[in-house]
C-alpha positions in Angstrom: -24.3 51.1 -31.8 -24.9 49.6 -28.3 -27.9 48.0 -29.5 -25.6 46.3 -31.9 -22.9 45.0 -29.9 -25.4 43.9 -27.8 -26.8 42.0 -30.2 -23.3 40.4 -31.3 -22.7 39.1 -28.1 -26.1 37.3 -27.4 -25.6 35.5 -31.1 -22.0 34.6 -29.6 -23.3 33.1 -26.6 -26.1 31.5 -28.7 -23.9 30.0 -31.4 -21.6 29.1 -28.1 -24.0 27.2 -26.4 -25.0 25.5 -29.8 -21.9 24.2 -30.5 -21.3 23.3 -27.1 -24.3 21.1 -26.9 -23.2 19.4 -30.6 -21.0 17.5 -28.2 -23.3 16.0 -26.2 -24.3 13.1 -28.5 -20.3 12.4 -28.9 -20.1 12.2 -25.2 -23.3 9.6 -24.5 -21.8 7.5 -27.8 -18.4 7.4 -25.4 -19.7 6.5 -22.6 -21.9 4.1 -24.2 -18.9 2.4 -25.4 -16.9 2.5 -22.2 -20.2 0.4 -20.8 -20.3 -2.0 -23.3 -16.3 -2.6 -22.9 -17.3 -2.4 -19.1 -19.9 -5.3 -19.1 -18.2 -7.3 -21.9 -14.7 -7.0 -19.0 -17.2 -8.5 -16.1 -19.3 -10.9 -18.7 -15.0 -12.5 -19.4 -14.0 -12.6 -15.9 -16.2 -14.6 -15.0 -17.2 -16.8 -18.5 -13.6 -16.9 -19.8 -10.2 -18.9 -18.2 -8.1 -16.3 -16.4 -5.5 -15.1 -18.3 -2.8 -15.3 -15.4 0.5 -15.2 -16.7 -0.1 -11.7 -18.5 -1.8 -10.4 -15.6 1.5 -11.1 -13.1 3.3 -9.6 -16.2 1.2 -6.5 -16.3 1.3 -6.3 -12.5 5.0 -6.3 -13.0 4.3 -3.1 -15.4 1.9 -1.4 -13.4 3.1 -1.8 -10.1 6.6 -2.6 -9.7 7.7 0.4 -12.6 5.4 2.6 -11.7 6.1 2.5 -8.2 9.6 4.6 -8.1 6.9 7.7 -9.8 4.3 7.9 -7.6 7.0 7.5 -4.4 8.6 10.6 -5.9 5.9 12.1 -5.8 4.3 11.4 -2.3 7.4 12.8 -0.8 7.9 15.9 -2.5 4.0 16.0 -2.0 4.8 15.8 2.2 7.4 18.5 1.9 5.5 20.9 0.1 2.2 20.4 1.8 3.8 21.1 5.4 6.0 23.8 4.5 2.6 25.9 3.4 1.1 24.8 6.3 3.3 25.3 9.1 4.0 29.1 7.4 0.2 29.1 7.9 0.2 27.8 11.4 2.9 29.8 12.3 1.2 33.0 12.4 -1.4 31.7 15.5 1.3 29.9 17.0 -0.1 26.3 16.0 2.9 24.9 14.0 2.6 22.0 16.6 0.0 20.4 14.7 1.0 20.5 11.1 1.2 16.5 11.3 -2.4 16.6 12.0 -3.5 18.5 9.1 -0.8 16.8 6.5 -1.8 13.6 7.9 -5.8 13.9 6.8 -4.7 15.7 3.7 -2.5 12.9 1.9 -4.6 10.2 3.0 -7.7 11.1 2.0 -7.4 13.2 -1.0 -3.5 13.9 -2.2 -2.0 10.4 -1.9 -4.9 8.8 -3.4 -5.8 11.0 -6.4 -1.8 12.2 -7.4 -1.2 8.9 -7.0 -4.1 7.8 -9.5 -3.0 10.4 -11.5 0.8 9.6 -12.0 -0.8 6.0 -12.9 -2.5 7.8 -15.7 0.0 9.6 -17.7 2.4 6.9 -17.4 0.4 3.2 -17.4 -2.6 4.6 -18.8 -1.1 6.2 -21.4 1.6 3.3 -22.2 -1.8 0.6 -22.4 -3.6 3.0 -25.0 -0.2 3.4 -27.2 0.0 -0.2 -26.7 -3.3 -1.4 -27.9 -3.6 1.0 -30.9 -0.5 0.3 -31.9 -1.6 -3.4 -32.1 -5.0 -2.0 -33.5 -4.0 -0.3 -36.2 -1.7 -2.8 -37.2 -4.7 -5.9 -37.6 -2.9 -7.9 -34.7 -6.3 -6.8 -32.9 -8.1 -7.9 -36.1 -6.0 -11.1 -36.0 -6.9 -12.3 -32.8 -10.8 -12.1 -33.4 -10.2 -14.2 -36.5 -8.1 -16.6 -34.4 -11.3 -17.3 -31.9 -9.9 -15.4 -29.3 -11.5 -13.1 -27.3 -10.0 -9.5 -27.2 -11.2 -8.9 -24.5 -10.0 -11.9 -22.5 -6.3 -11.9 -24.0 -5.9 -7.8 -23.8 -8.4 -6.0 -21.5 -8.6 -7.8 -18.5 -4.9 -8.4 -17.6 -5.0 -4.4 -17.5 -7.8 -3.5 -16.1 -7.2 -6.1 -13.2 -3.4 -4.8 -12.7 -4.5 -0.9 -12.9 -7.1 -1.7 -10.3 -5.5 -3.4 -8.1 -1.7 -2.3 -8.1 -3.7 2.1 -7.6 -4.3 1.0 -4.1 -1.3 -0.7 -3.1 0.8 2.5 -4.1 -1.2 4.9 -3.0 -0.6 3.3 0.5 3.3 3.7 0.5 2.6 6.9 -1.1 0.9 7.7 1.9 3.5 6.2 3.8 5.9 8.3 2.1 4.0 11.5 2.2 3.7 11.4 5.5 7.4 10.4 6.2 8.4 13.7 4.1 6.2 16.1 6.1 7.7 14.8 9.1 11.2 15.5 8.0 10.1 18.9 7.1 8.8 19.8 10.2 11.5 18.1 12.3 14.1 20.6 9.9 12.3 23.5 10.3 10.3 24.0 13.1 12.4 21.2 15.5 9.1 19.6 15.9 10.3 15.8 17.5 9.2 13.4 14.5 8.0 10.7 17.6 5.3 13.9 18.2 4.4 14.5 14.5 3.8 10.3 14.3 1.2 10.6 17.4 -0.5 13.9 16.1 -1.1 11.8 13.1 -1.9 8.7 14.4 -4.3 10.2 17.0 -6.1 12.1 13.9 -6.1 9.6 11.2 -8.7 7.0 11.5 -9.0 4.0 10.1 -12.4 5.7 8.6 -10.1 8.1 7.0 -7.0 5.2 5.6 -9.6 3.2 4.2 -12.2 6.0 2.3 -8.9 7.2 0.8 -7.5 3.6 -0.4 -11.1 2.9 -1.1 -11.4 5.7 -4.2 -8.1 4.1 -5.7 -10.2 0.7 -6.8 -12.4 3.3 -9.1 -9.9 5.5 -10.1 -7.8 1.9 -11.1 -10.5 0.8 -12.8 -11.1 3.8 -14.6 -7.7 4.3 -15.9 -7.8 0.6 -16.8 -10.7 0.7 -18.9 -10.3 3.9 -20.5 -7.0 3.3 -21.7 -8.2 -0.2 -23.1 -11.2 1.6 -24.9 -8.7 4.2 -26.5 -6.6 1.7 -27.5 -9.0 -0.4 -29.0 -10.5 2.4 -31.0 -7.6 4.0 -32.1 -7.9 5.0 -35.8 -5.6 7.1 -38.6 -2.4 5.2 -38.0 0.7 6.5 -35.9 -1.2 9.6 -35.7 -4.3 8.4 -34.5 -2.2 6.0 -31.4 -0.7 9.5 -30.4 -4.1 11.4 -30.7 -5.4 8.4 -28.4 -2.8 8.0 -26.5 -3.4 12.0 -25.1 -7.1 11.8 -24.9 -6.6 8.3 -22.2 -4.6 10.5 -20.1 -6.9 13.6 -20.5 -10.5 11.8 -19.7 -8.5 10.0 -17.0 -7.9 12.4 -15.4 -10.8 14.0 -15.6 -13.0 11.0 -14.6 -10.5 11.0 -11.6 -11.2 14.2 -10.0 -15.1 13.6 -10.8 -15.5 10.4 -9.4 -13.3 11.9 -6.4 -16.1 14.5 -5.6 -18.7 11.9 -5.4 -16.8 9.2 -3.8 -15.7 11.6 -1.6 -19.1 12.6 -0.8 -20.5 8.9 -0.4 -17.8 8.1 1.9 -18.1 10.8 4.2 -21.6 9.7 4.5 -21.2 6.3 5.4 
């Protein structure tokens, strides 16, 4: 009987691994085509005339709207971060430096990545139900058989907004963030705020502002082309946008916290 059950659970793991591994040729045939977008978006820029007028427009989308979000966020982020650190600090008698610790926190890791991540689920996903809407409707189809360039019209407005609006709020996230920890601390501990400003500024570096904003030009441009390639190979009708729509925000987010490790990794290095 043991022999048996042992037997049914190594033909489990076996068929597991198998179908785990059926995968694998779905995910090279995805990243494939996210290179392909990828070189066809740098092969435009530069070949193509600039599409200017929907880029401000889509700067306008990504930025300016999306910008209420991730400030919401960045604060509540502050508060929470320093009230689990100064009940942490407070048992060695340390609560005096909370501003030290919340200050490298939210600028290299939090700010930057929940900020890439709110520009996700809201822009990311709003450019993929966007596109396969117009996919599934030919207006894609429509504007190959006009001449145009897909890709010049649709993609690089997008990806140009996503990556570079990420870094300009994930700096006023940071400015916010910080700001909220500070009126945390100053509540309940009756740290001064003009303290908590110098225990930050005298820990933050300039090493440590710029590695963080540095990330959020990847993580922009990752959420930019994603979302495009969803969009643009969004199949099955309402259905398939909504299907789409989920899997941009999903591999987002994902490619987020993976390129994080490594970027992470390459910047402490430098």
């Amino acid at each position: 009987m043991g022999n048996t059950s042992s037997q049914l659970e190594d033909q489990k793991g076996f068929f597991s691994f198998i179908h785990a591994f059926t995968y694998l040729p779905n995910a090279l045939i995805y990243i494939g085509g996210l290179t392909l977008l990828s070189l066809d978006f740098f092969k435009s820029l530069v070949t193509s005339r600039f599409p200017m007028r929907e880029t401000i427009k889509q700067f306008e989308e990504v930025g300016i709207k999306s910008s209420s979000l991730t400030n919401l966020i960045a604060l509540f982020t502050g508060l929470v971060i320093s009230v689990q650190f100064i009940v942490g600090l407070e048992r060695f008698g340390l609560q005096l430096y909370t501003g030290r610790i919340v200050g490298i926190a939210i600028t290299r890791e939090l700010g930057p990545v929940l900020t890439a991540l709110m520009v996700a689920a809201r822009v990311g996903a709003g450019i993929t139900a966007e596109l396969g809407s117009m996919n599934v409707t030919e207006q894609v189809l429509a504007i190959k058989a006009m001449g145009a360039n897909p890709t010049q019209k649709l993609v690089i407005p997008r990806v140009i907004a996503t990556t570079l609006c990420t870094p300009i709020l994930t700096v006023f996230a940071d400015i916010i963030g910080i700001f909220g920890g500070m009126l945390i601390s100053s509540v309940q501990t009756s740290i001064d705020p003009g303290y908590f400003l110098d225990q930050v500024m005298n820990t933050v570096g300039l090493l440590d502002f710029w590695s963080g904003i540095g990330k959020t030009f990847f993580f922009g441009f990752f959420i930019g082309i994603i979302a495009c390639y969803q969009g643009l190979n969004t199949r099955g009708g309402t259905e398939g946008v909504g299907r789409a729509t989920t899997l941009s925000v999903v591999y987002s987010s994902i490619c987020i916290f993976i390129s994080d490790f490594f970027l992470t990794k390459l910047f402490l290095e430098v």
